[in-house]
ZABAZA-246418 format. One record per residue (C-alpha): residue in one letter; x, y, z; residue number from 1. Coordinates in steps of 0.05 Angstrom, whole numbers, plus 5000, padded with zeros to 4 digits. Each point is the difference from the previous one (the first is absolute). Layout:
   residuo   east   north     up   num
         A      X       Y      Z   NUM
...
// end
This chain:
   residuo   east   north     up   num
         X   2959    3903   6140     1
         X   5056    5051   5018     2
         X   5072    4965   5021     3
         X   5000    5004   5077     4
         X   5068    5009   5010     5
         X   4990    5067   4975     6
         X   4985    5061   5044     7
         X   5003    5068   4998     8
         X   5068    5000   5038     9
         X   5036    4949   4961    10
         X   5042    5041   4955    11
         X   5028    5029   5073    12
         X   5002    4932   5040    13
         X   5045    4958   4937    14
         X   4955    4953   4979    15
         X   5018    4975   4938    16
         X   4953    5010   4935    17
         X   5018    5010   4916    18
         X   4964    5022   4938    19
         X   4952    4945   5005    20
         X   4983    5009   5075    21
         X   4982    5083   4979    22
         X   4959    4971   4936    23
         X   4959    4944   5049    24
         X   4983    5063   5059    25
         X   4981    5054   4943    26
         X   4954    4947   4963    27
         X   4972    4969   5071    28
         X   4994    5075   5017    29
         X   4967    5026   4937    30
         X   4944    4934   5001    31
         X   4986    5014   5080    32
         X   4982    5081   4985    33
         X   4946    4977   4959    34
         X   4962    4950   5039    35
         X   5003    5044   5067    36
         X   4978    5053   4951    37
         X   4943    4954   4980    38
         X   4982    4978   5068    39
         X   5002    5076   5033    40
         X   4956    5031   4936    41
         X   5041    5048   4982    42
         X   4975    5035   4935    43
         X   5056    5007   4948    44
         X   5010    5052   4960    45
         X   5026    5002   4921    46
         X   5065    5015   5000    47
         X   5041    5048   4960    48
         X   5065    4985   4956    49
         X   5047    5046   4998    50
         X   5054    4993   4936    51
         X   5068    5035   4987    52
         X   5025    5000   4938    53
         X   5071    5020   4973    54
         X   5006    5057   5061    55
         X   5056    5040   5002    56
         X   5010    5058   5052    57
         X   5053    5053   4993    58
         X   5011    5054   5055    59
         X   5045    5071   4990    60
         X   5059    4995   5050    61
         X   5036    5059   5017    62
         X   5074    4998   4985    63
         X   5009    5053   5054    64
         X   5003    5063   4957    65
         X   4949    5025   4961    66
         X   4991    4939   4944    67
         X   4970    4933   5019    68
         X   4994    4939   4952    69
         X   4957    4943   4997    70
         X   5012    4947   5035    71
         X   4948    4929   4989    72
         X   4975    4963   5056    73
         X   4956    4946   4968    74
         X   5022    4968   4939    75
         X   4948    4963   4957    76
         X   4956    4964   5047    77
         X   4934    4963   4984    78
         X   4961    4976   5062    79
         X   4929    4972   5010    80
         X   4968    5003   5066    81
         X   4940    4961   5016    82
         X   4948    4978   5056    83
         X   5055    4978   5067    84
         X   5066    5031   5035    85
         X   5043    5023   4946    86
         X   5068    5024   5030    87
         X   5049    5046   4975    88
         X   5074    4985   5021    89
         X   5078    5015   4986    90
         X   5051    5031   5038    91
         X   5014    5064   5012    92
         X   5000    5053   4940    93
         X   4971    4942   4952    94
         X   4937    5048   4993    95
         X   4941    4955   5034    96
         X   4975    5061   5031    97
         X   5000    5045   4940    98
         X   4968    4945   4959    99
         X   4950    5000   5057   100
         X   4977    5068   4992   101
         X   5002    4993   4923   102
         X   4946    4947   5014   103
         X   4963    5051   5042   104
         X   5002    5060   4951   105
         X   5046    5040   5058   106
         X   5056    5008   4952   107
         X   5009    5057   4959   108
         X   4967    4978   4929   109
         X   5055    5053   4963   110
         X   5060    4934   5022   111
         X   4951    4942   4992   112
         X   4991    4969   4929   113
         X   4967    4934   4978   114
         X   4926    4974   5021   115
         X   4960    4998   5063   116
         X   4943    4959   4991   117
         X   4942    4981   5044   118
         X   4953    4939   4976   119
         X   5030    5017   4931   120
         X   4981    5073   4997   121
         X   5044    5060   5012   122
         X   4992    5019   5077   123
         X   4959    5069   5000   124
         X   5026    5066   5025   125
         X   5021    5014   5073   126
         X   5004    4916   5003   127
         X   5033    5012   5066   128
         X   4934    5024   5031   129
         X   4971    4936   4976   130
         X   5043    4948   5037   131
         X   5022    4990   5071   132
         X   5067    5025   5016   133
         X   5029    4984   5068   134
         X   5063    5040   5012   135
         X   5071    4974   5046   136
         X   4979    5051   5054   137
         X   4934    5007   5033   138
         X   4953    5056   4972   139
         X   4944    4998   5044   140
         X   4973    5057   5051   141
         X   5027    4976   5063   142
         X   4955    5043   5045   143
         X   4939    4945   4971   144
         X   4987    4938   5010   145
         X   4998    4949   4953   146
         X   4924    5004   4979   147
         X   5001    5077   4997   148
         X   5063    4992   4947   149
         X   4955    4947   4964   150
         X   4939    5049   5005   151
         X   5042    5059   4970   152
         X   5025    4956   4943   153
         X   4927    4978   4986   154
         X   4975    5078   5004   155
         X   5048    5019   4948   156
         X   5004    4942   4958   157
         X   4941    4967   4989   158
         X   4953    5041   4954   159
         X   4947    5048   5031   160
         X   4949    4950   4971   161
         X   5013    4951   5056   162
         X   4956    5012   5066   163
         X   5031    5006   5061   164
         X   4975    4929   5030   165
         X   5044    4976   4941   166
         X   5057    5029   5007   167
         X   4993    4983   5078   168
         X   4996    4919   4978   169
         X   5053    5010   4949   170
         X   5051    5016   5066   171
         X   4971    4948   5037   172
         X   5014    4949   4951   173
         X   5081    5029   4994   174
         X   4992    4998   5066   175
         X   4979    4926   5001   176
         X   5049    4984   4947   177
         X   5053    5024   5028   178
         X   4994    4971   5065   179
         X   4997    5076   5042   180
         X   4940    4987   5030   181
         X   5036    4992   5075   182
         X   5033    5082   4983   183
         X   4947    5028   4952   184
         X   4982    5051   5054   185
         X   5076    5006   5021   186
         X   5035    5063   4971   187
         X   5068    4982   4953   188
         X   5046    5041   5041   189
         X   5056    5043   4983   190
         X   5058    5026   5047   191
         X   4954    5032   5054   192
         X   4937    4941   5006   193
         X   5020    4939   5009   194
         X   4957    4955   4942   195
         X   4996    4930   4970   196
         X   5053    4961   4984   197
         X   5043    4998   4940   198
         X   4970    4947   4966   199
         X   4933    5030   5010   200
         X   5033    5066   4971   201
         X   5015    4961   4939   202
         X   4943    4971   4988   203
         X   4957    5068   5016   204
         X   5036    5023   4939   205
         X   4979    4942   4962   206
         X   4931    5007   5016   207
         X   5001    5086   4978   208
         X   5004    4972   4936   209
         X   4956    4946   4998   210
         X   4946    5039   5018   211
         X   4986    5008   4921   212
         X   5012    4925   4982   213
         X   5065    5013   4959   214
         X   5004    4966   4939   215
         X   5081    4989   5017   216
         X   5028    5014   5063   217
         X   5073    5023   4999   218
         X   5039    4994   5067   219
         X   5078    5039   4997   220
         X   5038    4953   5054   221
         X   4939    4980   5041   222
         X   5041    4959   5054   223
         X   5051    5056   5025   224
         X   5002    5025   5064   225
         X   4970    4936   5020   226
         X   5019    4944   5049   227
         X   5007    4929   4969   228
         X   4931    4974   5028   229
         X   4963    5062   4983   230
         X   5025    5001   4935   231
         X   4976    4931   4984   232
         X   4931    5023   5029   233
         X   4986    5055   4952   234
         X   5030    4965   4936   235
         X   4951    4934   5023   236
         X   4946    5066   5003   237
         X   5019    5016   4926   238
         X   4994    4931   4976   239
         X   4923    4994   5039   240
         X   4994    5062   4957   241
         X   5026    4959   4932   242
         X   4956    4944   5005   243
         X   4934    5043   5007   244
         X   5015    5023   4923   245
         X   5053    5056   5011   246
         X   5060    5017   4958   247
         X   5056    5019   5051   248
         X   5080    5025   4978   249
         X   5042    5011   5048   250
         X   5075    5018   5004   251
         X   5042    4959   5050   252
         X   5079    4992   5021   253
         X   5025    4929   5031   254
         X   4928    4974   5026   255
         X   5010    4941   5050   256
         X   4974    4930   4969   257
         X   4938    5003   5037   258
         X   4987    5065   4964   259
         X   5029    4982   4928   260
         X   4948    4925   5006   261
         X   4935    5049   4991   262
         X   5025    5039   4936   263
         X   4965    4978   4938   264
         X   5038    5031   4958   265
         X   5079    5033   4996   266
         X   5033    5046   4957   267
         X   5076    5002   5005   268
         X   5034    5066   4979   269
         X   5075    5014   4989   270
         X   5028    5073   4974   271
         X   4931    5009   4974   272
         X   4989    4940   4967   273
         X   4961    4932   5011   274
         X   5036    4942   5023   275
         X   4934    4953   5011   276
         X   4927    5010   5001   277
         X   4951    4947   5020   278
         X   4979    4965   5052   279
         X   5038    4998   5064   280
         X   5002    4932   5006   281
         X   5032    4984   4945   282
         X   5060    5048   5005   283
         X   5039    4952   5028   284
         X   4999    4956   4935   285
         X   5023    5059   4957   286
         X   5061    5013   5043   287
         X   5015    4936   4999   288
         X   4992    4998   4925   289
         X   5058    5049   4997   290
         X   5039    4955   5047   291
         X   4986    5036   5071   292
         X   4978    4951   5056   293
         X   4971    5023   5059   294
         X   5032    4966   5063   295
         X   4965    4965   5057   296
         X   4981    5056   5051   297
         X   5007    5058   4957   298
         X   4947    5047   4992   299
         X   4978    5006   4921   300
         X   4988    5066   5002   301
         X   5075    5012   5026   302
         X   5018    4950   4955   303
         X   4969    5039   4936   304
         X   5042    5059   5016   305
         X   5054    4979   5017   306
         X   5007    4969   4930   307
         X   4973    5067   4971   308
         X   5060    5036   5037   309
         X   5049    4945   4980   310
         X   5013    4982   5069   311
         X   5014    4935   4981   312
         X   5041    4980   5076   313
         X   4927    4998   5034   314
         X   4985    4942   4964   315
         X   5062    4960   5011   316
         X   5017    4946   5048   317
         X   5042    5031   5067   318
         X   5064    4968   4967   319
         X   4997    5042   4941   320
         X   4975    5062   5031   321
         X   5066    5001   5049   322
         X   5048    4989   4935   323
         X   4961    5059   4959   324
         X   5001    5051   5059   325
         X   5024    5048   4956   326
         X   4971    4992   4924   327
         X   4956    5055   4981   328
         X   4935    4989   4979   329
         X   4989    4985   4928   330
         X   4929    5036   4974   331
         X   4954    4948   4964   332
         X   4948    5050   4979   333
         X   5024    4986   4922   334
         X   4990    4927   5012   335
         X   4933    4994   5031   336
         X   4968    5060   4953   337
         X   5027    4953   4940   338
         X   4982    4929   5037   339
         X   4924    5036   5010   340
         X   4984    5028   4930   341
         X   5025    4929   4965   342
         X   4949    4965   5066   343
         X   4938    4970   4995   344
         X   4971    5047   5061   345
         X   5017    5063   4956   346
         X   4962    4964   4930   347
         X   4938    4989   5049   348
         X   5009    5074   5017   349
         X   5006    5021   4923   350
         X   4943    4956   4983   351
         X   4959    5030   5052   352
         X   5019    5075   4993   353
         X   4994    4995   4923   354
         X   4933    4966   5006   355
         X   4969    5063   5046   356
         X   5045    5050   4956   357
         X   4960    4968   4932   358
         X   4938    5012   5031   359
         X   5025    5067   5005   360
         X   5019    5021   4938   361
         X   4931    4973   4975   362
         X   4961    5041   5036   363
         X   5037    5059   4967   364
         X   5058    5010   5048   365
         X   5011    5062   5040   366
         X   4941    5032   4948   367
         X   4950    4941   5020   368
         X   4950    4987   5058   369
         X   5033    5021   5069   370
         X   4981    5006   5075   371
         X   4960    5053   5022   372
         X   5038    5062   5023   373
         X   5011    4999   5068   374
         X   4971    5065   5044   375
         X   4991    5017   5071   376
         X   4950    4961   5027   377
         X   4976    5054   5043   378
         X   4981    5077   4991   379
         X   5046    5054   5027   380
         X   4954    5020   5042   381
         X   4998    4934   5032   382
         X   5077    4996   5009   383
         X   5001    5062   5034   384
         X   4946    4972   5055   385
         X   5035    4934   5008   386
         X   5064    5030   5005   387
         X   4978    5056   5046   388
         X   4965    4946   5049   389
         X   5063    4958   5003   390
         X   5048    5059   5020   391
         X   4951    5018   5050   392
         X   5013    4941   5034   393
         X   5071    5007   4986   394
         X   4998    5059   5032   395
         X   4963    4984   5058   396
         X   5026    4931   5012   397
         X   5082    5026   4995   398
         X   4993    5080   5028   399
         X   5075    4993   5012   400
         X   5016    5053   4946   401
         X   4943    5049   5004   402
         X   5001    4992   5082   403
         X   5082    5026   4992   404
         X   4984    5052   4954   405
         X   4943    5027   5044   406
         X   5046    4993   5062   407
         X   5046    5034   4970   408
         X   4965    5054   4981   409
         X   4968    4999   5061   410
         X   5062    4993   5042   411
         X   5038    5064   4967   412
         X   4939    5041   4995   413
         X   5003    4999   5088   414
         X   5076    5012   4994   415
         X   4993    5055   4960   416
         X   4941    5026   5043   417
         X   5043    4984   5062   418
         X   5059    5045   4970   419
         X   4961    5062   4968   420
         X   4935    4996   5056   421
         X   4966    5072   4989   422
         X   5056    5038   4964   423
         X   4987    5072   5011   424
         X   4996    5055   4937   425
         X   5041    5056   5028   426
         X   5066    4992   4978   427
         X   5050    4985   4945   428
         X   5014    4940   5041   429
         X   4924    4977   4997   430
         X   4996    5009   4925   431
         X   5072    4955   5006   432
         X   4961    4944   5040   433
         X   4952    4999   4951   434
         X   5033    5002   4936   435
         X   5038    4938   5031   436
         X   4925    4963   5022   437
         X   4985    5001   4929   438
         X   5072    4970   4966   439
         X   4994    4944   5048   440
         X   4928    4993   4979   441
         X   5013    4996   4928   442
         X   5061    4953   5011   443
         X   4961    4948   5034   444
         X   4960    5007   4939   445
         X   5048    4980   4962   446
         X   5044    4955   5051   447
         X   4942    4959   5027   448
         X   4966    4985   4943   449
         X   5061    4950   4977   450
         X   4959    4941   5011   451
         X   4965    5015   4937   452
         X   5061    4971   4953   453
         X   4975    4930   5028   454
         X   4922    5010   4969   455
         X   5023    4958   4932   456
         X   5083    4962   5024   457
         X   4955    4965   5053   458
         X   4942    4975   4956   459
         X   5034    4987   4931   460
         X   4999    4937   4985   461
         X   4939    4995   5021   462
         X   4972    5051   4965   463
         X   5044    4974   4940   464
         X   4967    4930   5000   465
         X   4930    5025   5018   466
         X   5006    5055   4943   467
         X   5033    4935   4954   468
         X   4947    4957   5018   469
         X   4945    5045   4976   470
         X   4967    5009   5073   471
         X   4996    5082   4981   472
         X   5026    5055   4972   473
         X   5052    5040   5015   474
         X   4955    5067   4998   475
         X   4956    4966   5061   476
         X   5060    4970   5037   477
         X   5029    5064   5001   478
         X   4939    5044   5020   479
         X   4985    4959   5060   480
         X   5080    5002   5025   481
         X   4994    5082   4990   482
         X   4934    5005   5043   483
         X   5014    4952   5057   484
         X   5076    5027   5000   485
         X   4982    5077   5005   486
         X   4940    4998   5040   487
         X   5023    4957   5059   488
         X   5076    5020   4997   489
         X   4998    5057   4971   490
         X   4936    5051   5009   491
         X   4986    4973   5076   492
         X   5070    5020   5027   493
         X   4996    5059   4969   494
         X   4929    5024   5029   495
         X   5028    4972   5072   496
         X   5069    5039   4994   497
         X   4961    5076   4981   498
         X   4948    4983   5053   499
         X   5064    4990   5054   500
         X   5047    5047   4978   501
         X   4964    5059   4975   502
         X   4964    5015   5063   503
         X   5057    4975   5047   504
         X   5045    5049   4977   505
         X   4955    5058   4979   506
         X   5004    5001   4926   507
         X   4966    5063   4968   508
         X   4929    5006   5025   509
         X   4940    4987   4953   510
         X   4957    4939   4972   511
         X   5027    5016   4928   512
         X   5073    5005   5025   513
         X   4994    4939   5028   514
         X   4965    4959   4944   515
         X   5046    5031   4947   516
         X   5068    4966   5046   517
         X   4956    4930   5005   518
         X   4991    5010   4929   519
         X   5080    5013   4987   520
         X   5029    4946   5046   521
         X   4964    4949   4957   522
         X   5007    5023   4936   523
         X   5079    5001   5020   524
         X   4983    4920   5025   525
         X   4973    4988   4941   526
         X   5040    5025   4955   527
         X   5055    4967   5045   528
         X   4966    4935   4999   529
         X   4987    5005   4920   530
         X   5084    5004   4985   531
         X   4998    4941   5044   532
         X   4958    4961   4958   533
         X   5042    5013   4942   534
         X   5058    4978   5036   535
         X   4965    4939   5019   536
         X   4982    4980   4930   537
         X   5062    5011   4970   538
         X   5051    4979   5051   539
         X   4991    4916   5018   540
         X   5047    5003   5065   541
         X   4973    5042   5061   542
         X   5066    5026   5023   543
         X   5013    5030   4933   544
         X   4936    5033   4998   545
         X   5003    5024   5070   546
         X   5079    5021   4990   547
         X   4972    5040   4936   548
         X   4937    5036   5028   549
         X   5037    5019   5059   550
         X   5053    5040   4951   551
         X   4946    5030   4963   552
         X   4969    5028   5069   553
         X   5070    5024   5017   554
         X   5005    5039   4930   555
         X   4935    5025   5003   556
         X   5015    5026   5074   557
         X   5068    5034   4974   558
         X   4963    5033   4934   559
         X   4933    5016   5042   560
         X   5031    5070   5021   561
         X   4987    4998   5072   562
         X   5089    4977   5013   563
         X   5030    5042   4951   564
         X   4982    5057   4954   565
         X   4982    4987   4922   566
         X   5046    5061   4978   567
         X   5048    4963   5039   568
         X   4990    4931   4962   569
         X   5022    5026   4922   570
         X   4946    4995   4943   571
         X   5026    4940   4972   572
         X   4969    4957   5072   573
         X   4948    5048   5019   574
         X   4950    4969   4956   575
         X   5001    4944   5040   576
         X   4951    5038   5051   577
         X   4943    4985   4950   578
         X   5007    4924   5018   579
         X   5004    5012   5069   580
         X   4935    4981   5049   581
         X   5028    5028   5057   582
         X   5007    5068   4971   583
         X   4928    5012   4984   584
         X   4974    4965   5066   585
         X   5034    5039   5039   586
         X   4988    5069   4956   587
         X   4924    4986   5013   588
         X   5012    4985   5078   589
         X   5048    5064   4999   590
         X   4934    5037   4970   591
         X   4947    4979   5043   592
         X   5040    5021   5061   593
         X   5039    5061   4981   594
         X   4965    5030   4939   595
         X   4976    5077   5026   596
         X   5010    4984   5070   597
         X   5035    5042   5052   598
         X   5033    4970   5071   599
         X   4995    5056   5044   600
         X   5021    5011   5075   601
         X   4999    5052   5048   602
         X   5048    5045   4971   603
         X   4998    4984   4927   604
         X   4967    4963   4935   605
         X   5036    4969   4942   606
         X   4969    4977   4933   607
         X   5002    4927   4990   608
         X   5002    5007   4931   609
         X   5074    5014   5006   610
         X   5007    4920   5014   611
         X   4967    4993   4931   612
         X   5042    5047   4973   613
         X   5067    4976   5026   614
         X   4983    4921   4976   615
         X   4989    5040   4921   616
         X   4928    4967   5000   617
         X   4940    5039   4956   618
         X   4946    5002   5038   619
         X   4965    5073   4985   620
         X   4942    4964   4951   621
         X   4949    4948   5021   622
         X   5035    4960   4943   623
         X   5064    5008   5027   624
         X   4960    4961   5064   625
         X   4968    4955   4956   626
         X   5060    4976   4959   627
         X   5030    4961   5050   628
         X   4941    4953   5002   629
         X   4994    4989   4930   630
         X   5072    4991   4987   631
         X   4991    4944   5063   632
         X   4935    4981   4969   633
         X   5035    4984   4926   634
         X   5064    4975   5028   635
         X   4963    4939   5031   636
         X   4952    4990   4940   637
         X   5064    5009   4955   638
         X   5040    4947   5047   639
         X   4930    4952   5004   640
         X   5001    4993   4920   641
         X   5067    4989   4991   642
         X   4984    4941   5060   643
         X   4945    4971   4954   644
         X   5035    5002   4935   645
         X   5052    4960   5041   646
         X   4960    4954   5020   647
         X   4961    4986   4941   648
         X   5075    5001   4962   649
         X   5030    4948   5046   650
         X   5024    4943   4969   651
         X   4943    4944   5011   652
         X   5026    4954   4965   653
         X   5079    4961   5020   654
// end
C-alpha cells in the first residue's frame, strides 16, 4: 500500500522523505499499475528493448573560419531500455538530448559509431519512421481538432491495407487512452483560434505517434512549457501508457519529486558520459555509495545535479553554506564516472548489454537476420489526397492570409482604377498614364506577393518532424503547398486585378489583348512567388528572408530598364537584366499595349512604337513577344527545382 504522507505536492510543501521513502512509492507504485491494469482489461502489448552499446557521437564545429574540427559529445555509453519510464537526465550540455536522438535514428549516422540494437537485432533503415517521436514544441495542425490530427496521422501511417472503420477505432482508442475524449472535436489552436489546453497539446502530440503502436516512444523534454500540475498529468499519462506494454524514453531537466516517483528507470549523463544507469529508485544508494547524502527536504533530482556540477554548498547545513559563500564549485564528474564503472549498477548493466550484444554476434552481427526495412506506409498518391484535404481545411478554417492577399489585390486594383479611370489615347501624356498603369501593375506583382517567403519558415518543423517521422514524402508535401499556395493566393488575385483594372482604365481593346496581360501578370506572380519559395527554404528566420527578397525586387527593378538605360549601366552589370522578372513582365505588358499602335488626336498621330523603341525592347518578331513568357515561364520552374532540391537536401537529421 503506497505511504500516505506522500502526495503529488510534497516535494513543494517540505515534507520530509529519503532514499528509502522514493524506493517504498516507486515499488507501491509499480505493484498498483498492474492490478488496476488487471481489473480495467487492458490488453498489453510485448514490449520492445532498445540497447546502446559503446556509442560515441562526434559533431564538426566550426572554428569560425573556414576549418572545423571534431568535437565528441557522447563518450562510450552502453544503455538498455526496457518495458516502463526510462528517463534521460544531466545538466545542461551533458548530451541527454543528443543521446536521445541517437536512440531515435535522428542523428546523422556519418558522427554516430557503436550499436543500436532492437530485441537484439540491428534496427532497420529509416528506424526513425518506426518509433514515436514527440518533439519539445508542438507539431500538430492547429486549424484541426484533435481527432482530425489523429485521423491524418492514421491516413498516412497506417498501411493502405487497413479499412477505414479501422483506422477510425484506432483514433478512438488514442483518443480513449489519452483521456481527449471531453476536446476530441475541439481544434488545437494556434495564435488566431483559441484551442485546448496545454496539457491537451502535449498529449495530442503523444497520441500522433501512437497512432502506429510504437515499439519505443521517445519524448525530447516532454514537461516544458508546462505548469507544475499539468506536467504531473501528462507524465502520470506516459506511465498509463508504460504499464499497457510500452517502451517510453524521455529526456527531462530538474523534474519535481512527484514526477521523478513514476520513472522506472534513469540514466545520468555528465560531459557525455554515464554517471548511473538503473533504476530510479535506487539512485539514491549509489550517491550515497560515493559519500553524497541527500538532505531532508531536498528534491533528488536537484540533489543529483547538483553533485554532477560539484555544487557541493546545496547540500550543506545553513552554517556551512554562510562560511563557504565564496568557494567555487569543485566538478565531481571524474569521481562519479569512476565510483559508477567500479558499481554494482554498472556490472548489472554490462551483464545485461553483453548478454543482448552475444546474441548478436551469433546471429551474424550487422551481416545476420535484421528488421524489415522500413517504407512509407502509404502510396504517393495517397499523401497527396490526405495532405491536400487537410490544407483545405487549413485554408478554409484560417483565410487570414489568402483573405489579405485578395484584399489587397483587390483594394489597389480600385485605387488604381480610381487614379487612371478611362485614360484617353490621344496624347503623349495618355501613352505616359499608361506606361505608368502598367509599372505599378508589375510592382505589385512583385511587392504583394511577399507573403510567399512564409509558405515553408511558418511550417518547418512541422514539416521537418512529419517528413522525419515517415508520414510522406517530401515530393507530395511539396506539390500540395505549390497548388493550394498559387491557386488561392496567387492565380485568383491575379484574374480579379485584370478583370478591375483593364477595363477601368481602358487598356488596349481586344479579347486576345486582354488574355495575353491576365496571362503576364501571373506568370510575373508566379515567377515572383517561385523566388520566394526559395527564399523560404533556405533562409530559417522570416525577417531575413523578407529583408533579402525585398533587395532582390529592388535590383531587379534598377536592372529591368524601365529607370535607367542599359548603355548607361556598363557591360560588366548589364547582364544582370537576364535575372530580372520585372524586365520581361513589363516588356510583354509594354507589347500588348504599344506594339503597332498609334494615339492620335485631332490634329496629329504618333507611332506608339516609339515607347518600345525608347525602353531598347525587341519586339518586331512574334518571338520577340513570346520570349518574355518563356523566360518567366523557366525562371519559376528554374527557382521551383532549386526549392525542391532544398528541401529534399535539408538536413533531417540533428
Amino acid at each position: 500500500m503506497q505511504n500516505p504522507s506522500f502526495s503529488p505536492g510534497d516535494a513543494e510543501l517540505g515534507v520530509k522523505y529519503s532514499k528509502n521513502d522514493v524506493s517504498e512509492i516507486a515499488i507501491s507504485e509499480t505493484g498498483n499499475a498492474g492490478k488496476k491494469s488487471a481489473r480495467n482489461g487492458s490488453t498489453s502489448c510485448n514490449a520492445s528493448v532498445l540497447s546502446a552499446h559503446n556509442i560515441d557521437y562526434w559533431v564538426k564545429v566550426s572554428d569560425g573560419c573556414c576549418k572545423s574540427t571534431d568535437k565528441q559529445i557522447l563518450t562510450n555509453i552502453s544503455a538498455v531500455f526496457k518495458q516502463g519510464m526510462s528517463a534521460i537526465m544531466g545538466p545542461t550540455g551533458s548530451g541527454k538530448s543528443s543521446f536521445l536522438d541517437v536512440l531515435a535514428g535522428r542523428k546523422d549516422p556519418a558522427g554516430v559509431k557503436g550499436h543500436l540494437l532492437l530485441d537484439g537485432k540491428p534496427v532497420p533503415e529509416n528506424f526513425k519512421c518506426m518509433v514515436g517521436y514527440v518533439v519539445q514544441d508542438d507539431v500538430v495542425m492547429g486549424t484541426l481538432t484533435v481527432r482530425e490530427n489523429f485521423a491524418f496521422s492514421a491516413a498516412l501511417r497506417l498501411p493502405s491495407s487497413v479499412s477505414g472503420k479501422e483506422r477510425d477505432g484506432r483514433v478512438s482508442e488514442v483518443i480513449r487512452d489519452l483521456g481527449l475524449a471531453r476536446c476530441a472535436d475541439t481544434k488545437v489552436g494556434n495564435e488566431f483560434i483559441r484551442g485546448i489546453s496545454g496539457g491537451e497539446r502535449k498529449r495530442c502530440n503523444i497520441g500522433m505517434e501512437l497512432i502506429i503502436s510504437p515499439p519505443v516512444l521517445f519524448l525530447d523534454e516532454p514537461t516544458t512549457g508546462l505548469d507544475a500540475n499539468t506536467a504531473n498529468t501528462v507524465l502520470m499519462f506516459l506511465r498509463k501508457l508504460s504499464r499497457k506494454g510500452r517502451t517510453i524514453i524521455f529526456s527531462i531537466h530538474q523534474p519535481r519529486f512527484s514526477i521523478y516517483r513514476l520513472f522506472d528507470n534513469l540514466l545520468l549523463l555528465s560531459q557525455g558520459v554515464t554517471v548511473y544507469h538503473g533504476p530510479a529508485r535506487q539512485a539514491l544508494d549509489f550517491f550515497q555509495t560515493q559519500g553524497f547524502t541527500c538532505q531532508e527536504h531536498n528534491n533528488p533530482p536537484d540533489f543529483f545535479l547538483d553533485v554532477i556540477n560539484g555544487d557541493l554548498r546545496a547540500l550543506a547545513d545553513d552554517q556551512a553554506v554562510d562560511e563557504d559563500l565564496d568557494s567555487e564549485p569543485v566538478s565531481q564528474h571524474d569521481k562519479l564516472v569512476e565510483g559508477f564503472q567500479k558499481s554494482q549498477w554498472n556490472q548489472s548493466l554490462q551483464s545485461e548489454a553483453k548478454a543482448i550484444f552475444s546474441q548478436f554476434e551469433s546471429n551474424g552481427g550487422n551481416k545476420g537476420t535484421r528488421h524489415d526495412k522500413i517504407d512509407y506506409a502509404t502510396s504517393f498518391g495517397r499523401q497527396v489526397g490526405v495532405l491536400a484535404l487537410r490544407s483545405v481545411r487549413n485554408l478554409v478554417r484560417n483565410p487570414a492570409t489568402a483573405g489579405i492577399t485578395i484584399g489587397s489585390s483587390l483594394l489597389f486594383s480600385i485605387l488604381i482604377s480610381a487614379i487612371f479611370w478611362q485614360l484617353g489615347s490621344s496624347t503623349d501624356r495618355d501613352a505616359a498614364d499608361r506606361e505608368g498603369v502598367l509599372f505599378f501593375l508589375i510592382m505589385n506583382q512583385l511587392f504583394f506577393n511577399m507573403s510567399a517567403v512564409e509558405i515553408f519558415i511558418n511550417e518547418r518543423k512541422l514539416f521537418m518532424h512529419e517528413n522525419m517521422s515517415g508520414f510522406y514524402r517530401v515530393s507530395s508535401y511539396f506539390i500540395v503547398k505549390l497548388v493550394f499556395d498559387i491557386i488561392p493566393l496567387r492565380m485568383v488575385p491575379a484574374i480579379l486585378m485584370s478583370c478591375i483594372v483593364y477595363f477601368s482604365v481602358d487598356l488596349r481593346p481586344g479579347a486576345d489583348n486582354f488574355f495575353l496581360f491576365m496571362l503576364c501578370l501571373f506568370m510575373t506572380c508566379l515567377a515572383a512567388a517561385c523566388l520566394c519559395f526559395l527564399l523560404s527554404s533556405l533562409i530559417r528566420v522570416f525577417s531575413v528572408a523578407q529583408l533579402t527578397l525585398a533587395l532582390s525586387y529592388v535590383l531587379m527593378m534598377l536592372f529591368g530598364g524601365f529607370l535607367i538605360q542599359f548603355d548607361s549601366i556598363g557591360d560588366w552589370l548589364s547582364w544582370l537584366q537576364y535575372f530580372s522578372i520585372f524586365k520581361y513582365g513589363m516588356t510583354a505588358l509594354y507589347i500588348i499595349e504599344f506594339k503597332d499602335r498609334e494615339f492620335c488626336n485631332a490634329t496629329a498621330c504618333f507611332d506608339a512604337n516609339s515607347r518600345l523603341d525608347r525602353s531598347d525592347m525587341d519586339y518586331e518578331t512574334t518571338w520577340d513577344f513570346w520570349q518574355n513568357y518563356v523566360a518567366l515561364a523557366g525562371m519559376s520552374l528554374i527557382l521551383l527545382i532549386l526549392c525542391y532540391i532544398q528541401l529534399r537536401r535539408m538536413k533531417k537529421t540533428t
